[in-house]
C-alpha positions in Angstrom: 0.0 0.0 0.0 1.0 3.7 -0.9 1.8 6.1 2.0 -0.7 8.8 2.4 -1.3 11.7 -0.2 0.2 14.6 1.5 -1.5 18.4 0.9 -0.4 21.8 1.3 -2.0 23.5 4.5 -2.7 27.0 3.1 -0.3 28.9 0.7 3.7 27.4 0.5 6.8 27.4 -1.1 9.4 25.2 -1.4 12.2 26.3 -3.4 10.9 27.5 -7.2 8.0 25.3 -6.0 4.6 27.0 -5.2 1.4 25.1 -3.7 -2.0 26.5 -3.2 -4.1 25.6 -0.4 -5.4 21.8 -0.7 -2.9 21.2 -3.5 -1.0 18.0 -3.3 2.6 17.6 -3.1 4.8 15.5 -5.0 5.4 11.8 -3.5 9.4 12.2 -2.2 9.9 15.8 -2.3 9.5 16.5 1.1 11.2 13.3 3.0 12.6 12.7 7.0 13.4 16.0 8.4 11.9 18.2 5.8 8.5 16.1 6.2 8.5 16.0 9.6 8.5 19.7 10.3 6.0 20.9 7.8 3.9 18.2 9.1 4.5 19.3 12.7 4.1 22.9 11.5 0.6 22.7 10.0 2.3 23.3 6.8 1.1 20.0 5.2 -1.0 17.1 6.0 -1.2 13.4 5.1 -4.7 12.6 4.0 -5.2 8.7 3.7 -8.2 8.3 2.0 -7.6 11.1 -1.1 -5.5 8.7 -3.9 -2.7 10.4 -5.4 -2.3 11.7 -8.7 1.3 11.4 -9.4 1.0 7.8 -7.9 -2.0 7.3 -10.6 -0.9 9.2 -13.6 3.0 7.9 -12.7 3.9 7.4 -16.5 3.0 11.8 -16.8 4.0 12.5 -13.7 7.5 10.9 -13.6 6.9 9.5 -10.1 8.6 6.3 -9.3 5.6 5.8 -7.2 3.0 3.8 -8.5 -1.1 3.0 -7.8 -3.2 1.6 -10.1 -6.3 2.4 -11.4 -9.7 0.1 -10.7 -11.4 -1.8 -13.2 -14.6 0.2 -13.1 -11.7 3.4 -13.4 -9.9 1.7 -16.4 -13.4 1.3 -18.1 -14.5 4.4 -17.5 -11.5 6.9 -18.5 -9.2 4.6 -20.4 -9.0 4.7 -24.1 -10.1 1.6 -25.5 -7.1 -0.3 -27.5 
């Protein structure tokens, strides 16, 4: 199982990296310490139960992080082949 999909509490920046309020951030880009403090901060929060995009969409996202889609998903937004 993936770990949780983390979001931005409120307004952030991380280097040349801006996220809005609710956006998620990026599997690995904030790991041990870094994560850590923005989560103890309020800066960020894991949420469980909201699937990640970048885990999903991994092949357009470049994340080596993978989750796959469901068969009812596949059926409904995959292109048929």
């Amino acid at each position: 199982m993936s770990a949780p999909t983390l979001v931005s509490i409120r307004q952030r920046e991380l280097g040349d990296r801006s996220f809005h309020h609710g956006t998620e951030i990026e599997p690995g880009l904030l790991e041990d310490e870094l994560l850590d403090w923005w989560l103890d901060h309020g800066w960020a929060r894991e949420v469980p139960e909201r699937r990640s995009l970048f885990r999903l969409l991994h092949r357009f996202s470049g994340c080596a992080e993978r989750e796959p889609l469901t068969q009812q998903e596949v059926s409904q937004y995959a292109l048929a082949s």
